[in-house]
C-alpha positions in Angstrom: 113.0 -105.7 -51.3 115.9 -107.5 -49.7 119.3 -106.1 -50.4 122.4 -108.4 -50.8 123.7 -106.3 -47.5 120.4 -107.1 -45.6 120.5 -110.9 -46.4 124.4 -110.7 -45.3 123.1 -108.9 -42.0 120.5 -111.6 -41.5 122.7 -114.5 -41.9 125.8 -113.3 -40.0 123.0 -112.7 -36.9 121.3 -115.8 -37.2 125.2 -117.7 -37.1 125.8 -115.4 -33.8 122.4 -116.8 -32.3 123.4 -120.0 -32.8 126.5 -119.9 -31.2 125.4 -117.7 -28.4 122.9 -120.8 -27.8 125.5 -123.2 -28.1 127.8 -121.0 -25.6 125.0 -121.1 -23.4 124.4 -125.2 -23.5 128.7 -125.5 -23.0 128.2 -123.3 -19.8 125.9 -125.7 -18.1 127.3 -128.7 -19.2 130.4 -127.1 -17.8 128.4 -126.0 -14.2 127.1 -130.1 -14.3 130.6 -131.5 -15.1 132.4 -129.3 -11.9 129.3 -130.1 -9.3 129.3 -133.6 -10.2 132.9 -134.0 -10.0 132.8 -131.7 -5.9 129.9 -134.1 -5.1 132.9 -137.4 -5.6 135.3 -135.2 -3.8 132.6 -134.7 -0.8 131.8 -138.4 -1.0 135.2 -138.9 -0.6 136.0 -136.7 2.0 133.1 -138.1 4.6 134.2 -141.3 3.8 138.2 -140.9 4.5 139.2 -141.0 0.7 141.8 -139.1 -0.5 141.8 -138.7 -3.9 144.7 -137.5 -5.9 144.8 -134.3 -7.4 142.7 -133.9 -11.0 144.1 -134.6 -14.2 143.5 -131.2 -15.5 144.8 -128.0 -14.7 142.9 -125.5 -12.3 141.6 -122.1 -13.9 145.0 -120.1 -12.9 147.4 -122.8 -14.4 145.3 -123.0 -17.4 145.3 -119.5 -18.2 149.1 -119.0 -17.6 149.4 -121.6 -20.0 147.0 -120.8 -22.6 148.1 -116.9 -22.3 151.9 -117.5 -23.0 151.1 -119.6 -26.4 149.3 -116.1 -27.9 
């Protein structure tokens, strides 16, 4: 016989598998998203492009940012 507190248990892990999954999927969306965009700034390099410097912040300027908002 299930308890209320083992159906609550059950639940609550079945919500953190799902987003462990979906943490998982982000990650190598994020690890195709930064090769593909070195692979333009190789391309760009060999072929005497400069391009101008991304419209996002790097790693270290996002976290100084996104630390002094907490």
């Amino acid at each position: 016989m299930r308890t209320f507190f083992t159906e609550q248990l059950a639940e609550r892990d079945a919500r953190l598998d799902a987003f462990e999954e979906e943490g998982k999927e982000r990650a190598q969306y994020i690890q195709y998203a930064t090769s593909m965009w070195r692979g333009v700034e190789l391309w760009a390099a060999r072929n005497g492009h400069e391009l101008p410097p991304p419209p996002f912040k790097t790693f270290p300027e996002w976290q100084a940012s996104h630390h002094t908002h907490d």
